[in-house]
N, C-alpha and C positions, 0 to 999 in steps of 0.2 A: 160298205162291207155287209150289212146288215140286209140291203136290198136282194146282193147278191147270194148270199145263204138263201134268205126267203124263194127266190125264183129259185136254187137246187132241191128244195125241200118240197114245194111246189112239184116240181117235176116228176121226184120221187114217190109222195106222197097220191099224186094223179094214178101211180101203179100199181100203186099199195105194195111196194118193197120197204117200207118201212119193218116190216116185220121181219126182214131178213138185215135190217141193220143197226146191230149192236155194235160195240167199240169192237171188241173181237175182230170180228169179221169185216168191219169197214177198216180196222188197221192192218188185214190179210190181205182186202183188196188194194190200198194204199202203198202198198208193199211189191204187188205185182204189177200195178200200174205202172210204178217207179221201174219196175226193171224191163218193161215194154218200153219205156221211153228211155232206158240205157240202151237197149237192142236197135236200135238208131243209129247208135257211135259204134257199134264192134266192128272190127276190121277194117277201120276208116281212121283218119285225122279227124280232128275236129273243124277241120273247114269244108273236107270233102261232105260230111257227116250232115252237117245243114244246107249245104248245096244238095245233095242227095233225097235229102228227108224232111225238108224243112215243113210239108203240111202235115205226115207225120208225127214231127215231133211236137207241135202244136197240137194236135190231139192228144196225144200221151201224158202231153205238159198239162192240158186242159183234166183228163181223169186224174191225174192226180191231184188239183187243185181241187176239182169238186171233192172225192173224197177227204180229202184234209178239212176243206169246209163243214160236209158230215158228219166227220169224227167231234171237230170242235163243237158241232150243234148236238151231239147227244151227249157230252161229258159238259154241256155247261161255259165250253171254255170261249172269251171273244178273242179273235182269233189276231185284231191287231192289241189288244192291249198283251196279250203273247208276244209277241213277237217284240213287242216295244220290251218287253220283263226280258226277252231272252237277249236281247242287244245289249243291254246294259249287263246284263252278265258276263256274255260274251267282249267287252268294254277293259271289264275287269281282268278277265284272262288272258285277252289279248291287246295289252297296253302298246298305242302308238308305235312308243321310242323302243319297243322291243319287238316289236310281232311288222312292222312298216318294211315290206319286202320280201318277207320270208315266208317259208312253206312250212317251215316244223309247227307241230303242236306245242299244246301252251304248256305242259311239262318239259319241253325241250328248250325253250326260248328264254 
């Protein structure tokens, strides 16, 4: 993971857009990435949706991941030990023998 931030920052840093990336504006960009890479599914199923767009949404998927990576490189955050603190939360809320199956949220379950 560590390699992979370094080669985004690398990238970035080669253009000197570092100075246009504060958490602000890398979590605006993060935000519209995310929704260029929903605009891949609108008016489609989701199987027409990846048969249609599949190099697409591999790009989209792709901006979004660098940015997340950015964002977690300017606030400090490692980005799997994240993910490992939010699993186990998410663990919490959504226990097995209640949430195994089901679509509601964990207030509803």
């Amino acid at each position: 993971m560590d390699e992979l931030i370094q080669k985004v920052v690398e990238f970035r840093d080669s253009r000197n857009w570092g100075q246009f990336h504060n958490p602000k504006d890398l979590a605006i960009s993060l935000s519209i990435e995310a929704s260029e890479l929903l605009e891949n599914f609108q008016w489609k199923t989701s199987d027409e949706s990846v048969t249609a767009n599949f190099d697409r949404i591999q790009d989209e998927l792709a901006d979004v991941l660098i940015y997340a990576l950015l964002l977690s490189n300017e606030l400090n955050i490692n980005p799997q030990q994240a993910i490992i603190e939010k699993m186990k939360k998410n663990g919490e809320k959504y226990p097995v023998e209640k949430a195994y199956g089901s679509n509601k949220k964990y207030n509803e379950l």
